[in-house]
C-alpha positions as CSV (number, residue, x, y, z in Angstrom):
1,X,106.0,130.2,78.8
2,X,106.0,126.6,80.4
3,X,103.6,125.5,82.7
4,X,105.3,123.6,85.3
5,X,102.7,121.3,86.5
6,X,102.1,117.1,86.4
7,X,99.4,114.9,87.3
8,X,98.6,111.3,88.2
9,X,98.8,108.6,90.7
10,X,100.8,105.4,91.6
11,X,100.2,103.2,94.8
12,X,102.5,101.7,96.6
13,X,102.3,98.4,98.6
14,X,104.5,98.8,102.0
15,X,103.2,95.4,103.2
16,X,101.8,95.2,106.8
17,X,105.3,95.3,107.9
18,X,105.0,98.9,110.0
19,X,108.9,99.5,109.6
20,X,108.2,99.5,105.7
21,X,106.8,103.2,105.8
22,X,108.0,106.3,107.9
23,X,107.7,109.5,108.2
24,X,110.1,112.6,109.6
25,X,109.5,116.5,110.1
26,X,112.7,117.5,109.6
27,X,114.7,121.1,109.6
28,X,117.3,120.8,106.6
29,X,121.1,122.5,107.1
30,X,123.3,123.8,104.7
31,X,125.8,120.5,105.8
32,X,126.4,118.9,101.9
33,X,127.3,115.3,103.8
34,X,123.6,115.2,105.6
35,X,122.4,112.2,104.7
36,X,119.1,109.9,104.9
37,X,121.0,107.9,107.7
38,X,121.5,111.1,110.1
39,X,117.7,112.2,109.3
40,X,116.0,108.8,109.7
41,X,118.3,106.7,111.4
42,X,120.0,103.5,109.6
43,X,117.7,103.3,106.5
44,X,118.5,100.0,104.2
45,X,116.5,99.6,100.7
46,X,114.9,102.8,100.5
47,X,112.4,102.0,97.1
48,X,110.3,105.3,97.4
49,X,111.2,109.1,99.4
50,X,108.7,111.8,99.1
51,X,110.3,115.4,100.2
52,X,107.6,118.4,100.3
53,X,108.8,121.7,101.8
54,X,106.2,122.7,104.3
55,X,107.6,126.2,105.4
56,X,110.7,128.3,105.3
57,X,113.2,127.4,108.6
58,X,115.1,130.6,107.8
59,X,114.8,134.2,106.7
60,X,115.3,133.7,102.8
61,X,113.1,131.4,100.3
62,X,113.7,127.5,101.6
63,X,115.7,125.6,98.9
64,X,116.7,121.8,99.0
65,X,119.0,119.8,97.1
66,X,118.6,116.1,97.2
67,X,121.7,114.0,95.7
68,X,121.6,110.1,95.1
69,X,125.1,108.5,95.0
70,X,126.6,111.8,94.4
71,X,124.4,113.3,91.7
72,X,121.4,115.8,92.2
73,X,118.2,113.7,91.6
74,X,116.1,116.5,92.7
75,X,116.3,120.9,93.9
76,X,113.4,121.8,95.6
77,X,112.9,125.9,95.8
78,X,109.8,127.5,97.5
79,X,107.2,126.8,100.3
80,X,104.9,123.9,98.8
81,X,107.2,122.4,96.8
82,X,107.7,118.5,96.4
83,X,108.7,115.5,94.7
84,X,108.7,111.8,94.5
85,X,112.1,109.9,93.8
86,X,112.8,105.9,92.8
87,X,115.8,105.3,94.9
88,X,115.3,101.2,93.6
89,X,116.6,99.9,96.9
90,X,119.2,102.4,97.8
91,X,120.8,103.0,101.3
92,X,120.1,106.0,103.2
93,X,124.1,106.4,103.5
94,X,124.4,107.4,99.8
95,X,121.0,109.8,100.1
96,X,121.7,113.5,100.7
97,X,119.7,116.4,101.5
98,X,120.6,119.7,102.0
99,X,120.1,123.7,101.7
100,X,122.3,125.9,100.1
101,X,123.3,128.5,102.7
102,X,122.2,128.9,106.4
103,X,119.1,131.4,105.3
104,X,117.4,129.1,102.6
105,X,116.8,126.1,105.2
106,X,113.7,124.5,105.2
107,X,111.6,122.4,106.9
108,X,110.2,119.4,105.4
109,X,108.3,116.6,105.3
110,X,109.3,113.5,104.6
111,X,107.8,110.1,103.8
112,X,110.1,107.1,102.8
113,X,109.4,103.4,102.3
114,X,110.6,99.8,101.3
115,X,107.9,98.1,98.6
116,X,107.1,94.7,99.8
């Protein structure tokens, strides 16, 4: 058996500049070419993206896949689930999320910014 959990903490400085930080309640679709751009808007120098899934937005269990220039950097399956990505400065054009199939959308939170 593996227990599945991780601790700890990192801050992150977002400046005073209030375009820095965002944050978008979004309903994922099972569309593979969805990416940041679409969701946000025209995103440049993403440096941090936290995705949490806040509750199913379909009959089956919510799934998302999140893909960084193509690969998968991240699958999030399950109500409550959530992680942190690095993007280092990438675009919101080469960010992707998705669901797998019209029943495991899911609504999400997330929170994106550019370090200053």
């Amino acid at each position: 058996s593996i227990d599945k959990s991780v601790g700890g903490g990192k801050e992150i400085s977002c400046s005073t500049t209030a375009t820095n930080v965002g944050y978008k309640d979004y309903t994922t679709t099972a569309t593979t070419t969805t990416t940041l751009d679409t969701v946000l808007g025209d995103r440049d120098a993403i440096d941090f993206l936290m995705v949490k899934i806040r509750e199913a937005g379909a009959s089956g269990t919510p799934d998302v896949s999140i893909e960084i220039g193509g690969q998968i950097a991240s699958k999030l399956i399950g109500v409550g689930d959530v992680c942190l990505l690095r993007p280092s400065g990438a675009n919101g054009d080469v960010i992707e999320m998705f669901s797998s199939g019209s029943t495991t959308l899911a609504k999400v939170d997330i929170l994106y910014g550019l370090e200053s």
